[in-house]
KEZAMI-461578 format. One record per residue (C-alpha): x, y, z. Coordinates in steps of 0.2 Angstrom, whole numbers, plus 5000, padded with zeros to 4 digits. Each point is the difference from the previous one (the first is absolute). Example, Ala and Ser with C-alpha at 12.3 -4.5 7.8 and 13.67 -1.06 7.14 Angstrom:
# KEZAMI-461578
506249785039 500650174997 
# end
This chain:
# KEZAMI-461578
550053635187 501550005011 500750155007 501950024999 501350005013 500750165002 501549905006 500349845010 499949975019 502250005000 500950114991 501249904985 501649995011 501649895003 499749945019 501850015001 499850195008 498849945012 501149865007 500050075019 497949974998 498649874997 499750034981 498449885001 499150115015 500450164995 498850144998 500750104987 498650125001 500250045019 501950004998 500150114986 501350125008 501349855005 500149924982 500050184991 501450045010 501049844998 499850034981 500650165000 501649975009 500349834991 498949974985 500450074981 498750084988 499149844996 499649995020 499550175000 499049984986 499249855009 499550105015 499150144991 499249894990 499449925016 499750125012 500050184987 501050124999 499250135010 500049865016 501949964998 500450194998 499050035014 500949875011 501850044995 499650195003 498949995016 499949835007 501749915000 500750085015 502049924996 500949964983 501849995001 501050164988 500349914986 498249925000 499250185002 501050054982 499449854992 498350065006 500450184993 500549904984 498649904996 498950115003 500450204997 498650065006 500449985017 501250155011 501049945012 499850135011 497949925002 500749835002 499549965020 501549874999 501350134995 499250135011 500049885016 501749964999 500850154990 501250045015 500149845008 501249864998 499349834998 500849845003 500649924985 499249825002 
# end
């Protein structure tokens, strides 16, 4: 008998938010931390939902809160959002640039 998957090698989404990479020679496992946070700041709750399936929810906590070390304000509420258990105050991106401007592009 087969074992089951616990999920697939590439997590189920639209390639349209990876258009500045090489969808096909990705490595979502080592980048992890990059595609989390370009869900967060520009995916919906049926991405999010996607990445937690995919990577669980204690591993995308755990990178939004101590691994992602920039998220742009708005993308650091939608973080606070979709997941309540996070403080902004332990988020390492809101810390790290809490006082600082950042440019706009």
């Amino acid at each position: 008998m087969k074992k089951a998957k616990t999920h697939t090698k590439i997590p189920n989404l639209n390639p349209v938010f990876f258009w500045d990479f090489d969808i096909d020679a990705m490595d979502f496992e080592r980048a992890y931390k990059t595609i989390i946070a370009r869900i967060v700041e520009r995916g919906g709750q049926e991405e999010i939902d996607e990445i937690v399936r995919f990577y669980g929810l204690e591993k995308v906590v755990k990178a939004i809160r101590d691994e992602i070390y920039f998220l742009p304000n708005y993308a650091i509420d939608r973080a606070l959002k979709f997941f309540p258990e996070l403080k902004k105050e332990e988020m390492y991106c809101y810390l790290n640039r809490k006082d600082k401007p950042y440019h706009w592009i």
